[in-house]
C-alpha atoms as one frame of an Amber mdcrd trajectory, in Angstrom:
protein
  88.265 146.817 133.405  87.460 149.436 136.449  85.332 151.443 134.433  83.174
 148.859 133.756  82.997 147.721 137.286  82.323 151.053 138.488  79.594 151.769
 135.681  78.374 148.137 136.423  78.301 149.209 139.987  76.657 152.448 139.745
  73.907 150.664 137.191  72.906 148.239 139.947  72.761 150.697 142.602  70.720
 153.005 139.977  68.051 149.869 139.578  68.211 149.155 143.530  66.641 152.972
 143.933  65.141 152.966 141.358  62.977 149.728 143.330  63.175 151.239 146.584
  61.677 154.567 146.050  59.520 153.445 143.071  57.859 150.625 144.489  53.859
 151.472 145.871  54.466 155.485 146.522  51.555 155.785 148.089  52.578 152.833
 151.235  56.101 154.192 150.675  54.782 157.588 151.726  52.884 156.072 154.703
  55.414 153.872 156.809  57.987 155.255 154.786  60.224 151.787 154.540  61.214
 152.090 151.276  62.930 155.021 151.550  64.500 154.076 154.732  65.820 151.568
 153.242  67.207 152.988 150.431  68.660 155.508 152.408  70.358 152.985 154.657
  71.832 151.164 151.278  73.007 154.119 150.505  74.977 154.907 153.429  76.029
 151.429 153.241  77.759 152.038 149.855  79.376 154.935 151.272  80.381 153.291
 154.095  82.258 150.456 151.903  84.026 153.063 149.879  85.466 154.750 152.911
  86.895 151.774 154.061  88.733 151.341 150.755  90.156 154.540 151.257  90.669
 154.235 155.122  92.895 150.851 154.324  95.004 153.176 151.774  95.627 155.973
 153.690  96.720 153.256 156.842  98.440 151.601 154.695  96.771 148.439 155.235
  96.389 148.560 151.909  98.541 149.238 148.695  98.281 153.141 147.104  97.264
 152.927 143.322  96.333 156.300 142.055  94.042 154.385 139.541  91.571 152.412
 142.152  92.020 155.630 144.822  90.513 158.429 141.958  88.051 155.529 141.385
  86.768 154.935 144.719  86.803 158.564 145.884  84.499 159.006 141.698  82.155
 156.642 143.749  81.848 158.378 146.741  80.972 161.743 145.072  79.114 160.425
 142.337  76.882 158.285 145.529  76.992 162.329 147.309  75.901 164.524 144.729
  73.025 161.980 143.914  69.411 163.437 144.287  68.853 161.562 147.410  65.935
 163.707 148.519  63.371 161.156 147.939  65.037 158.999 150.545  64.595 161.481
 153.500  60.960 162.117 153.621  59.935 164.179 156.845  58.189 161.584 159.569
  60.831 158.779 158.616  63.085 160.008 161.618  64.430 157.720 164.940  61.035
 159.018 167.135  58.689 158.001 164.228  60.439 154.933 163.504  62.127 153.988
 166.621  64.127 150.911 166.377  64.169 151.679 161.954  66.488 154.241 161.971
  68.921 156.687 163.635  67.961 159.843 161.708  67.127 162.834 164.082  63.925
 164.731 163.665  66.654 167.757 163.679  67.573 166.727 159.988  63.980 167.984
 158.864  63.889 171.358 161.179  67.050 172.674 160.551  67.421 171.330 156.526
  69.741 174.632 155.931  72.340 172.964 157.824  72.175 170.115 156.495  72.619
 171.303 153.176  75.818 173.405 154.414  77.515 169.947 155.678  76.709 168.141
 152.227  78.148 170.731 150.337  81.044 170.657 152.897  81.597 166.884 152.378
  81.403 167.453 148.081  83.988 169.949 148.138  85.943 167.115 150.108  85.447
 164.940 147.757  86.532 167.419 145.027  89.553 168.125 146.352  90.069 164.262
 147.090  89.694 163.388 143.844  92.729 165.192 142.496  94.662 163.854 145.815
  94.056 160.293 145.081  95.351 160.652 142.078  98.637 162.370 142.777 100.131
 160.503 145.476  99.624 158.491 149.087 100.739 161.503 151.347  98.455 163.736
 149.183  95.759 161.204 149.781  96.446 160.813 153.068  96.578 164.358 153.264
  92.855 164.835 152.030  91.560 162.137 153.827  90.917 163.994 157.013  88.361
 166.644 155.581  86.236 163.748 153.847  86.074 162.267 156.981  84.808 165.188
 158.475  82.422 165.901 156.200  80.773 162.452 156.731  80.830 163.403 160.632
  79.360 166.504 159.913  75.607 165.076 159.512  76.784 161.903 161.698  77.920
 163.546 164.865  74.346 166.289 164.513  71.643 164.733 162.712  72.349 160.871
 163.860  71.291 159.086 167.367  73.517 156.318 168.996  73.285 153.010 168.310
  70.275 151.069 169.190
């Protein structure tokens, strides 16, 4: 019954990209909206995943090494995801104030930002066979994921608007 919520899940999120970055390239590659948007639902997903986990590892939550290995799947199924249509250069906080937080930086210094996603995959790796095993392993792993997420957040992202 998971796996078909979680294929389910990842088909609708495949068709929601699949609209925003397919719809009218050429406007998409002017204001660049679409793939703000996208990019935004995409950190959204990631976002509600984490807080799954977050609850287990607090406790706030009940540890099921089922549901854990399939909500950390998500996340690194959502971050190994060709997302590079999503970040075109111009769609940054100074272009777009008020549209998103995404430093200019991310564009100028793409090496690192490479370095931290491969950072936050290896995470999620590692995660995987944590969730799976037990809560203090879990627990345990939790830490570096979340660090990898703050990687890019806590460089490449502005405050709040």
């Amino acid at each position: 019954m998971r796996k078909r919520t979680w294929i389910a899940g990842a088909a609708a999120l495949a068709m929601a990209l699949a609209v925003f970055t397919g719809s009218g390239m050429a406007s998409a590659q002017e204001d660049h909206s679409a793939a703000v948007k996208a990019r935004q639902a995409h950190m959204q997903l990631n976002g509600f995943f984490m807080g799954q986990l977050a609850a287990i590892a607090k406790g706030q939550a009940p540890y099921d090494a089922a549901q854990a290995t399939g909500v950390v799947n998500s996340l690194l199924a959502l971050n190994t995801m060709d997302v590079g249509a999503m970040w075109p250069p111009g769609s940054d906080n100074q272009s777009l104030p008020g549209k998103t937080r995404a430093l200019p930086e991310i564009w100028t210094t793409f090496p690192a930002i490479v370095e931290k996603s491969d950072a936050l995959t290896k995470a999620l790796e590692a995660m995987v066979v944590a969730a799976g095993t037990d809560l203090a392993s879990l627990q345990g792993a939790f830490g570096a994921v979340g660090a990898g997420c703050g990687g890019c957040h806590r460089s490449f992202r502005a405050e709040k608007f």
